[in-house]
Each structure stands twice: as structure tokens, then as C-alpha cells.
N, C-alpha and C positions, 0 to 999 in steps of 0.2 A: 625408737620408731622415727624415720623420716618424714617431715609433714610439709610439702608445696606448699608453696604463697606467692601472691603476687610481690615481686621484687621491683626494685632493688632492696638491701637490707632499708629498715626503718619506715616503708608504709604503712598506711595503719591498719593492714593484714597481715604486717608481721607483730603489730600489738596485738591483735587479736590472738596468732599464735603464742604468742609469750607469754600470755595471760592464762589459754587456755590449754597450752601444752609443755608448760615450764623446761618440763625434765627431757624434752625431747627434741631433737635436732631439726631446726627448720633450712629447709631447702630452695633458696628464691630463682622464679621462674616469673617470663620479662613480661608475660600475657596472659592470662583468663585463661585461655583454650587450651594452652601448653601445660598448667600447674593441672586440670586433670588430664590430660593425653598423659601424665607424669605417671599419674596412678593406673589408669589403666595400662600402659607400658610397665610398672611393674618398679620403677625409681623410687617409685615413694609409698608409703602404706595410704596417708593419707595426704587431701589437696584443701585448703582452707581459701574460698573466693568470694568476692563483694557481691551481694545480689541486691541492695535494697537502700535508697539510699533517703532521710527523712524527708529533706528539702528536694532531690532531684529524680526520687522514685527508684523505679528499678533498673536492676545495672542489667540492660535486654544483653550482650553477649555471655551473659553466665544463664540465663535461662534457656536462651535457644539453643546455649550449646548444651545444656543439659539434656532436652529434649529433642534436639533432633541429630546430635554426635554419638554424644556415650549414654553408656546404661550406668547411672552412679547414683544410688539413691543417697538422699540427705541422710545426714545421721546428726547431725547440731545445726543449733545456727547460734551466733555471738554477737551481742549488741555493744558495739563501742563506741563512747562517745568522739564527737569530731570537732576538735580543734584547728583551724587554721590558722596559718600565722605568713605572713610577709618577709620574707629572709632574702639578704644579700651575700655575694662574696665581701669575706671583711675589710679587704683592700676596699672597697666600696661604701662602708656603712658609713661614712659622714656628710653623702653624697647622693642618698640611697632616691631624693626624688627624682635625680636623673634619669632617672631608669627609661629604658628607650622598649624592654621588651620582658614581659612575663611570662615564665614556664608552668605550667603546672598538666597534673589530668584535668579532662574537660569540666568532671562532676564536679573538681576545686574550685574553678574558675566561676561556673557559674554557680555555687554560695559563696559568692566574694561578690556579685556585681553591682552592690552597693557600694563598696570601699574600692573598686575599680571605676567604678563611672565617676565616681566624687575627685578619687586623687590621679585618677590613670587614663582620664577619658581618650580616649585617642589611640592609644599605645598596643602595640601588638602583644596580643596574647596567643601563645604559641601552645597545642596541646601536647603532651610526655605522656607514656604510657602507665605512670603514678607520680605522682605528686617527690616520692621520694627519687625515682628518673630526675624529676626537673631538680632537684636540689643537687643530687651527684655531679650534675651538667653544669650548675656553677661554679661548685670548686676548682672546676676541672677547666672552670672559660674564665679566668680572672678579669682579662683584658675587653671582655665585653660588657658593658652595665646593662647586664641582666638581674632577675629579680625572681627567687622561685615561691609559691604557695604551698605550704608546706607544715608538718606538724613539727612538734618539738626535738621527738627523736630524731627526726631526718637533720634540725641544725645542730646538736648535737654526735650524730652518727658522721656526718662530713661539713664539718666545721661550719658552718654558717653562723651568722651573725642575725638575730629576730630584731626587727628597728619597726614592724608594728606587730603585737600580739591580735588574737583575735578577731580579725578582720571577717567572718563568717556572717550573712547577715542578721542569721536569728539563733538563739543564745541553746538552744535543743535537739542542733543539729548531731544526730544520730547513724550510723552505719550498721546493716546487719552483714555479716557474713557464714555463711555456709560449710559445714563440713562434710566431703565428700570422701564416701573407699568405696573399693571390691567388697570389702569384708565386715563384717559386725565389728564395731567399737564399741564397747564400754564407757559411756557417759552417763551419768546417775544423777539422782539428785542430790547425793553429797558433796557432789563440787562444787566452788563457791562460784556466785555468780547465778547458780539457779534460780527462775523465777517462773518454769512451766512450761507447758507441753505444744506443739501444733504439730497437725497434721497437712499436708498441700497435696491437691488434687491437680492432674492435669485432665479437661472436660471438654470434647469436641463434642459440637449437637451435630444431630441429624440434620439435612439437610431440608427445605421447602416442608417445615413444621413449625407453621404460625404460635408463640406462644411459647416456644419451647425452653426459654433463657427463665421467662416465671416460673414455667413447670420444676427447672433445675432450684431453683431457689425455695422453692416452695420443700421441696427435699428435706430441707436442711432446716424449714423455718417452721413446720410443723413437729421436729423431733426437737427443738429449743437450743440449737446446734449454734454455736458463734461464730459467724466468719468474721474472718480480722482483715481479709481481702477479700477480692474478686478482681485479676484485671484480662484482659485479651490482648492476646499478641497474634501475628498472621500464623500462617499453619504453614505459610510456605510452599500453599497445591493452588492458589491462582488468587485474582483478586476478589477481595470479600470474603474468601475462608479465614474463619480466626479458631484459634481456639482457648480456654480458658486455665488462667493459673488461679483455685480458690484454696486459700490458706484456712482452717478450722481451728480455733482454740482449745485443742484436746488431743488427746494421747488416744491413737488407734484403739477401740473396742471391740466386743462381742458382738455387741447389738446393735445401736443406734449407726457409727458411722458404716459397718457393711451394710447395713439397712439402707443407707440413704444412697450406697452406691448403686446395688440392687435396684432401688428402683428409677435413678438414671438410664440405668442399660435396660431398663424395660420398656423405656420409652425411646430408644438407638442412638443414645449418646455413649460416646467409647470414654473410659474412664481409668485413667492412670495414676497409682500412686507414687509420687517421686520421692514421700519420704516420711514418718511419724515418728519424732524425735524432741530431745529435751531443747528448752532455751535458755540462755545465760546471757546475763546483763552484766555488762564489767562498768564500774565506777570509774 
């Protein structure tokens, strides 16, 4: 099986895929939007993308494009923890507080801006379309005293030199990523890394219905239901329209959660499921 990731090799969605799909061929793709166009194009079976990040929340271009591009329902999501790290070209590491400019993606940059504002105040930080972009980009610039933010595989994957580990600001920084097909995958709970179930709703309310965001909640809070989110993002039809991403801690059922859809759409909120699927926590 071919499984899209955001590229280049060694971001930490392709740990996610190495983790969670050993045996199977990952295929890196430079952007979000591309790795599923990938699958729906028909390249890949499956697209694994960042949606969710501890410290910097959600990654909005994997949501909106979920919702408002393609039809791809979740079928996993992967928690892996996030390391950062400070890497130079090694022609550079003796040398490395020179550094006149730092690469990285944006969500690196800022769980770093502790260890940026303290050793880097001033300094141009430039954003890369992942973290492992900005690392391929220094081996390739020797002559520039650049600096990328970066995990372990990436200085590992092209050569870098780590001259500060850990640089992140708080010690539990987490990334969830998503698994997107066309088609039904097989993910169980015999795989390791499992730790349970969610469901995500997409919830647009009715328009000029005082009260209505209680009413949705009340749904869910009189059936003993757990939401593990609720956020709102625009809908994209004018300003003030939003609509809602709410995550449940449970595995689609018979009763309770169609029940609680049911009675959203009795009241004219339109209700989309994008996906009710297993979760896995990698160490």
C-alpha cells in the first residue's frame, strides 16, 4: 500500500507513518492539500496529515480542506510526541550562535519562542513548509549560517549536526495526525499504540436561534457523552458564519450518538460525520 505524508522524508508525519504503517511504502508530498488530492487522484491508497497540534492547536489547512475540498472520511488519528531540536550545517557547528536566520514550519517556530527570544532575539525566522524542508535546505546552503528547527530524524536523514536538543517550550508537546482513504482500512485494536476510540462531528446551527450552541451541547450532555473538543472555524459563506468541529470520545453506536444527531437536526443544524475511528499513541 502507498500511504502520502507531508514531506520531505523525516517530518514527523513520516514518524507517524513508520510507526503506524511499517510494512508499507510512504510517498512524501511538499503540502497538506496535495497528500489528500493524492488519494483522491488515486496515487496513494491512503494520506496521513497533521491536524492538531498540543501547544499550537489545530493545523486549520487540514480541516478546512477536509471540509470544504474532498470527501475523505477519518479513519485513524496518531499521537506522536514532539521533539525539537536546533540543527546546523556541520561546517557550522562550532560557530552555531552566529546564526543570522532560522528555518523551520511556523507551528515549530512558535513552540520554540522561549529558546528563540532568549538566544535568537532579533533573528529572522523564516517559515518551510515542514520542519524537515527547513533541514534539507541547510545541507544543501552550507555557505549561509542558517539554523533549521527540526527533529532527530531530519539531522539524521541529511546530516545535520543537533548543537541544542530540546529546545520546545513545554516538555508534552504532542502532534495528532489523521488518516485519510477512499476506502475502508483495517485498523483494530490489536495494533500497538492503541488507546480508544473518537468520533468528530462537523455542526453548522441554524441561523437567528437564540440559544442554539446550549441546545447542541445539551445533546450530548444529557446522554453522558464526552467531548474532547468543540472548536469553530468560518464556514466560508460571509462574516459571522462559523461552523463547528466537536470531537466525542467514543466509537460510533446504535443509540446514544445517532440519538444525539437526530436531535440536532430537529432543531436545523446540518450535521456531518467526518469520521469514527481508532486512536494510537506512539511513545
Amino acid at each position: 500500500m502507498k500511504v502520502g505524508y507531508l514531506g520531505p522524508r523525516a517530518t514527523f508525519t513520516d514518524i507517524a507513518v513508520r510507526n503506524m504503517f511499517p510494512n508499507d511504502t510512504g510517498v512524501p508530498y511538499i503540502t497538506i492539500p496535495s497528500c489528500m488530492d493524492a488519494v483522491v487522484d488515486g496515487e496513494v491508497e491512503v494520506a496521513v496529515v497533521p491536524l492538531e497540534n498540543a501547544l499550537e492547536g489545530s493545523v486549520n489547512i487540514t480541516l478546512d480542506y477536509l471540509v470544504h475540498e474532498v470527501d475523505l472520511p477519518i479513519l485513524g488519528e496518531i499521537r506522536v510526541p514532539i521533539r525539537q531540536h536546533f540543527m546546523v550545517h556541520p561546517n557550522n557547528a562550532e560557530n552555531w550562535r552566529e546564526t543570522d536566520r532560522i528555518m523551520s514550519h511556523s507551528h515549530a517556530i512558535a513552540q520554540c519562542h522561549k529558546f528563540l527570544h532568549k538566544e535568537f532575539k532579533g533573528v529572522f525566522c523564516e517559515n518551510t513548509t515542514s520542519t524537515a524542508a527547513a533541514a534539507q535546505f541547510i545541507i544543501e546552503h552550507p555557505e549561509i549560517k542558517a539554523a533549521a528547527i527540526a527533529n532527530e530524524l531530519a539531522a539524521k536523514e541529511y546530516g545535520l549536526t543537533i548543537v541544542q536538543p530540546d529546545i520546545h517550550d513545554l516538555p508534552f508537546n504532542h502532534t495528532s495526525f489523521v488518516v485519510v482513504a477512499k476506502q475502508p482500512l483495517e485498523l483494530s485494536e490489536d495494533r500497538p499504540y492503541f488507546i480508544g476510540y473518537k468520533t468528530t462531528l462537523m455542526v453548522t446551527l441554524p441561523s437567528d436561534h437564540p440559544g442554539v450552541l446550549h441546545t447542541v451541547l445539551s445533546a450530548f450532555a444529557w446522554r453522558k457523552l464526552n467531548l474532547s473538543k468543540i472548536e469553530s472555524r468560518p464556514s466560508k459563506t460571509g462574516l459571522g458564519n462559523y461552523f463547528f468541529i466537536i470531537d466525542i470520545a467514543m466509537k460510533m453506536d446504535e443509540v446514544l450518538l445517532p440519538g444525539a444527531i437526530a436531535e440536532l437536526e430537529a432543531v436545523g443544524c446540518g450535521v456531518n460525520l467526518l469520521g469514527s475511528y481508532p486512536v494510537y499513541h506512539i511513545k
